[in-house]
N, C-alpha and C positions, 0 to 999 in steps of 0.2 A: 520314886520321888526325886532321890539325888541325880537320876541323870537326866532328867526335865528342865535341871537349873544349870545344866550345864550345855555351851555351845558344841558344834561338831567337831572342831578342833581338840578340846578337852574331852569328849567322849573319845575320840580313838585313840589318845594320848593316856587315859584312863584305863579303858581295855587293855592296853599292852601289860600292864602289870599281870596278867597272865591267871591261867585255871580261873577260877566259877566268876570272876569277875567281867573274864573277856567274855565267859557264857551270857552272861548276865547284862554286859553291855552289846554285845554283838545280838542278841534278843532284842534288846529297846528301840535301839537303830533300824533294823528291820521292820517293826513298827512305829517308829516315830516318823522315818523318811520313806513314807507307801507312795509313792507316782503313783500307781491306783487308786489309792484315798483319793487325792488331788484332784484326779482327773475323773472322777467318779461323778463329782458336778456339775461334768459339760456335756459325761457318754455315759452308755449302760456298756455293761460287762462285756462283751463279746465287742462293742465298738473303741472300748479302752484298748484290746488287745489290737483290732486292724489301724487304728491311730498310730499306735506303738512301731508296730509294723510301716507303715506309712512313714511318719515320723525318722526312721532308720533309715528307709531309704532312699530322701529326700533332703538328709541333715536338716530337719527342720530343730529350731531349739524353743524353749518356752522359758521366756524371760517376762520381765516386771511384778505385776503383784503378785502374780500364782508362782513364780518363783521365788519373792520373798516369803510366802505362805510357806510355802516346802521347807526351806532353811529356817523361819520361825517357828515353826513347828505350830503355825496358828491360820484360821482361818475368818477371811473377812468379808460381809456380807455383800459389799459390792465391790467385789473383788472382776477382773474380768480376765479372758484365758489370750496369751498376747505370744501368739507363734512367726519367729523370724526364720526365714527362709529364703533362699534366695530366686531369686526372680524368676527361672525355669522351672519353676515347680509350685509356684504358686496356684496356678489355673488346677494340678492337679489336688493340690490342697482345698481350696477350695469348691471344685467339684466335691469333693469325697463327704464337705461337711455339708455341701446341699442337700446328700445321700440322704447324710443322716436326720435331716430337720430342720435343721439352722439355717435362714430367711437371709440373704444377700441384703445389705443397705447401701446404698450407692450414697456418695458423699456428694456434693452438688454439683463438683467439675468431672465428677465420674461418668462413664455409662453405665446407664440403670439397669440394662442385661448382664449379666456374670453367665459364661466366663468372657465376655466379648471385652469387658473393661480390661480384663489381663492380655489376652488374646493379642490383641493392639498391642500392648505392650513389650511381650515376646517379640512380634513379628520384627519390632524396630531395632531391637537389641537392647542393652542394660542404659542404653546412651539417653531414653525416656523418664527421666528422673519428675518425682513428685515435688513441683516448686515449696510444699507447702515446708518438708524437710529437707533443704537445699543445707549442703556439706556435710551429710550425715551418712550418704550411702542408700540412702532411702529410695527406692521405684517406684512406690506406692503403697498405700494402709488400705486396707479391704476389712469390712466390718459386715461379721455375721451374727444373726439373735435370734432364741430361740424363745418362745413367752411359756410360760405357767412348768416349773417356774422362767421364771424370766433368769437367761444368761446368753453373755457374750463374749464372741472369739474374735479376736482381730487381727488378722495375715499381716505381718510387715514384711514384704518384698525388698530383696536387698540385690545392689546392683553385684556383690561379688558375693563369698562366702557370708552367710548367717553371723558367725562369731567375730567375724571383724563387724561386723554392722555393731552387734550385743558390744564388744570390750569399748567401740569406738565413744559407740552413744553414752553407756552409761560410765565412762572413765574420762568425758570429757569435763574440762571444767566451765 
C-alpha cells in the first residue's frame, strides 16, 4: 500500500535503504511498471513480445497517454497507443500492425493505401514534412484501429531521431 503512494523517484530512493525493504520495493516495481500490462491492450502475448522486438530495432518509443499510464501507475479508458519513430521505419511499423489486425485510417490529405502513404514519403527523404505539425519534426501521423474491443495506435514519423521529436514536442512551451 505504502509504495502505490509513492512516485518512482521515492520508490528507488526508498529501496536503497537496503535488505527485505529493497526486496520488497524491487518486487512492487517489477509489477507496478509491467510494459506488458500496458501493451496487453493493443497485442496478445506472443505479439507483445515481436513488438518489443520490433520496437528495439527500430528505436521506436511510446510516448503520450500510454506513457503517462505507465509512470501513473493507472489506466485510462480511452487512452490510445502513440509510437514515435523515425520516418524510415515507419512503413515497417506499420506493416507489422496490419499483421496483426489493426485497420489503416487514412486522414483526408493522406493516401488511403498504407504503406503507399509512407512509401512516398521515404522515397523523397525526411524533407516531406506533415504541414499539419510544421516545427515540430513531425513527417507524418498514421492512424491504426482495431474494433471490439475498439483500440488505437498512431505512428508519429519523425524527420530525425524518435527522442528528439518526444523531448522537443512535449518540452516545448
Amino acid at each position: 500500500m505504502l509504495f502505490s503512494c509513492l512516485g518512482p523517484q521515492d520508490l528507488t530512493r526508498f529501496s536503497l535503504t537496503g535488505g527485505e525493504v529493497y526486496d520488497a520495493a524491487t518486487s512492487y516495481i517489477d509489477r507496478a511498471f509491467n510494459i506488458y500490462d500496458l501493451l496487453s491492450r493493443y497485442f496478445s502475448s506472443s505479439e507483445t513480445t515481436q513488438f518489443r522486438t520490433l520496437q528495439a530495432m527500430t528505436g521506436t518509443l511510446i510516448s503520450g497517454s500510454a506513457a503517462v499510464e505507465f509512470f501513473a501507475r493507472a489506466r485510462f479508458s480511452d487512452a490510445d497507443l502513440d509510437l514515435y519513430v523515425e520516418y524510415r521505419h515507419a512503413a515497417l511499423l506499420g506493416e507489422w500492425l496490419v499483421d496483426t489486425g489493426y485497420k489503416f485510417v487514412a486522414r483526408p490529405h493522406q493516401n488511403a493505401r498504407f504503406p503507399d502513404v509512407i512509401n512516398n514519403l521515404v522515397a523523397q527523404g525526411s524533407h516531406l514534412w506533415d504541414l499539419t505539425y510544421t516545427g515540430h519534426g513531425i513527417t507524418g501521423v498514421y492512424a491504426f484501429i482495431k474494433e471490439r474491443p475498439y483500440r488505437k495506435i498512431e505512428i508519429v514519423a519523425s524527420a530525425n531521431s524518435a527522442i528528439e521529436l518526444v523531448l522537443d514536442f512535449h518540452s516545448s512551451t
